[in-house]
C-alpha positions in Angstrom: -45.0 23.8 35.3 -41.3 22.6 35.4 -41.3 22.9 39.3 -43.7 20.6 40.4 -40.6 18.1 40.9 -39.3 20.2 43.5 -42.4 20.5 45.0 -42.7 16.9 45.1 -39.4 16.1 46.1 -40.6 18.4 49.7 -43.7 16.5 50.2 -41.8 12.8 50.1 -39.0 14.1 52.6 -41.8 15.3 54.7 -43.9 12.4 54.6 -40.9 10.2 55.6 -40.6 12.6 58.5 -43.6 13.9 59.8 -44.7 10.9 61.7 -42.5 9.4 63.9 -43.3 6.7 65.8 -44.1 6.7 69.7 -41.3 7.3 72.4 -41.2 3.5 73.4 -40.4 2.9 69.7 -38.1 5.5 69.3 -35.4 4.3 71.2 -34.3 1.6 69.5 -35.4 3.0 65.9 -33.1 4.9 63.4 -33.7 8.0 62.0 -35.3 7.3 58.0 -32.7 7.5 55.0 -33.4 9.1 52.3 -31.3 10.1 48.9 -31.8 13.0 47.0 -30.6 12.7 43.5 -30.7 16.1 42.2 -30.6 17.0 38.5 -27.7 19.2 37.3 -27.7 18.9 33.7 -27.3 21.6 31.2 -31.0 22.6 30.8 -31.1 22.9 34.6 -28.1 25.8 34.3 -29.2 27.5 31.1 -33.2 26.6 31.8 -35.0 29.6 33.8 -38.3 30.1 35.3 -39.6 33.8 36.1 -35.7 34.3 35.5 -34.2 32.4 37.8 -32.2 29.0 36.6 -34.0 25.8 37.4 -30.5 24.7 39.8 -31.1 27.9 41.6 -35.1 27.1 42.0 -33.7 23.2 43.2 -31.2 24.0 45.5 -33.6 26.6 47.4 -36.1 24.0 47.6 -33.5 21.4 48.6 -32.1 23.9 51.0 -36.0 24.1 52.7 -36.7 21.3 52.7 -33.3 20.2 54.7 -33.6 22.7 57.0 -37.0 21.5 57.7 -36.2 18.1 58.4 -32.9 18.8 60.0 -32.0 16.0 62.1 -35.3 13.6 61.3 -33.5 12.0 58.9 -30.1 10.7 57.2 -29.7 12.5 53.8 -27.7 11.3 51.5 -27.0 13.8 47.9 -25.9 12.7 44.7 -26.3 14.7 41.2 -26.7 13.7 37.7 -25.5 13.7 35.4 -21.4 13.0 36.8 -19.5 15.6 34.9 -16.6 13.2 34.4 -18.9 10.7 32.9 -21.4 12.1 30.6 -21.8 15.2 28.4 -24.3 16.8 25.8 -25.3 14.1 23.3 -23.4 11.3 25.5 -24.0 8.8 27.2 -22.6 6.4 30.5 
């Protein structure tokens, strides 16, 4: 099933998460970084599942997952692929 990415993509953000270290540690340590590079190519906006585009299903799950880790983490998002740089049957 084409969604097991997304499903994926909420269990690494919440293993980086889930475990932070002890109070004595936690003062001088940073929150985790973590970048999300989301697919937006065309078979994400014309692709469905149970009728709903695959970028809808992604940015739902994206949008969960954020709100679960809210301010665990640094999270940085970037999409492929650019729409300046590449198109259908091209290339970077």
């Amino acid at each position: 099933m084409r969604v097991l990415p997304i499903v994926h993509l909420g269990c690494v953000l919440a293993c980086l998460v889930s475990d932070p270290p002890d109070a004595d540690a936690q003062a001088d340590c940073r929150p985790p970084r973590v970048m999300v590079v989301l697919d937006k190519s065309s078979s994400m906006q014309t692709g469905t599942i149970g009728g709903v585009t695959k970028w809808n299903i992604a940015k739902d799950a994206l949008g969960q997952v954020l709100t679960g880790i809210q301010s665990k983490a640094e999270v940085g998002l970037m999409t492929f692929p650019r729409p300046d740089r590449c198109g259908p049957g091209g290339l970077d």
